[in-house]
N, C-alpha and C positions, 0 to 999 in steps of 0.2 A: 504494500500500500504506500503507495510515493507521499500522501497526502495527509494524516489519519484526521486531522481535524477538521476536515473537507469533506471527503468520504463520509464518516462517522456523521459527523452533523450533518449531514445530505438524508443521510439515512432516517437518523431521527427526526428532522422536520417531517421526511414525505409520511412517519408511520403514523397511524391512525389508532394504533393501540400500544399502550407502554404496560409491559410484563415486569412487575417489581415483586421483588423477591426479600424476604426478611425470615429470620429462624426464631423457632417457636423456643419455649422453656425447656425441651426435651432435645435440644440441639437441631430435629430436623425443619429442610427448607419448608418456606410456606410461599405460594405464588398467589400472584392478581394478578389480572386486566384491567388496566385504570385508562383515562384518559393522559394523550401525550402532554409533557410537560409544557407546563404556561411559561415557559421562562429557560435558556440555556447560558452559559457563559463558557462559550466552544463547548467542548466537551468533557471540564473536566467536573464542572456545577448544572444540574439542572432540577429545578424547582416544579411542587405540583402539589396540588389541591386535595385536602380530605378533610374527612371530620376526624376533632380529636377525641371522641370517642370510639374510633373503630378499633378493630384489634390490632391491624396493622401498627398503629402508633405504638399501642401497649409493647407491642414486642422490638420495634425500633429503641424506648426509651430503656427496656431490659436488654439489650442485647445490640447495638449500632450497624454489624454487619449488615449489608445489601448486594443485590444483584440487582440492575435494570437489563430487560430485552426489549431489544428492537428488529423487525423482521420487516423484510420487503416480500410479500408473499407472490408478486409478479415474476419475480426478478431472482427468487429464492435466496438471497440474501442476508446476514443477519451480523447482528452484533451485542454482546452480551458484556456489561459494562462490571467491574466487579470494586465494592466500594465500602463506607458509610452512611448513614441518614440520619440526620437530626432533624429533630421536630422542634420549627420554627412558633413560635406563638406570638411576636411579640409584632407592634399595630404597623411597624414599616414593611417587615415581608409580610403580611396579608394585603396591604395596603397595594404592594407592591404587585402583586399577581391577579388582585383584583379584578373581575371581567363584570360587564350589565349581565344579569342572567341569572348568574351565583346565589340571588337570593330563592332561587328553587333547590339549591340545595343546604341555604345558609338563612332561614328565612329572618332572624334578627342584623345582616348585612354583618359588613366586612369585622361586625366588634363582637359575631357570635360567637357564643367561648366554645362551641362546635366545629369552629372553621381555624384551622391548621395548616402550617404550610412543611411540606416535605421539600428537604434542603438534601441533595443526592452530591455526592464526593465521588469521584471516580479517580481510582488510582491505576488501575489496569481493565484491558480489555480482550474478548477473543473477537473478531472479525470473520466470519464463512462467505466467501464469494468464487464463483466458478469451479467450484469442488474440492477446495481448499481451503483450511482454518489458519488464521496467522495472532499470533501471542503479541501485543502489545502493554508498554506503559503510557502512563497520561502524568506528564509535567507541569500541574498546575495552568495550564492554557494561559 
């Protein structure tokens, strides 16, 4: 990959579903389907939307490890980000990810103590394209 900051955030903009990954209290993986991040800073930060009541969080604030996936299902494509997550609370990153909308799932608006922001760390990643996997790190972008 000549590029990975290019590539990779190519990828992630075009996908339509972000697969985030966090470990339960029993050590193993737990996956979702969420919507793609509202926010990236290249590839090594990108930010997304929950409620802090889901379990997801619960086990981010026990446990930091994360995995993000990203797949091109046209193109067969993928890339699997491997990281930390901290759960952001505080009124500048909601503020900051903010969309008109949100309040169908945030109905007290951007100061509901429901609405959370998922702060994703990416320090390595794998990349699958053309039948091949390649091993990458991420430098702080």
């Amino acid at each position: 990959m000549k590029d990975q900051t290019r590539t990779v955030g190519s990828l992630i903009d075009r996908a339509g579903v972000s697969i985030i990954s966090s470990v339960d209290r029993d050590g193993f993986p737990n996956s979702k389907a969420m919507l793609p991040p509202r926010r990236r800073e290249g590839i090594a930060r990108l930010f997304f939307t929950t409620n802090t009541s889901s379990l997801r969080v619960g086990q981010y604030l026990a446990d930091p490890k994360a995995c993000v996936y990203f797949f091109d299902q046209r193109f067969f494509k993928g890339v699997m980000l491997r990281g930390t997550m901290e759960v952001l609370r505080d009124s500048a990153a909601k503020e900051m990810i903010w969309q008109d909308g949100d309040e169908m799932y945030y109905p007290k608006g951007v100061t509901d103590p429901d609405y959370c922001v998922l702060c994703f760390t990416a320090r390595s990643g794998r990349y699958y394209s053309s039948f091949k996997s390649e091993e990458f790190e991420i430098a702080g972008d």
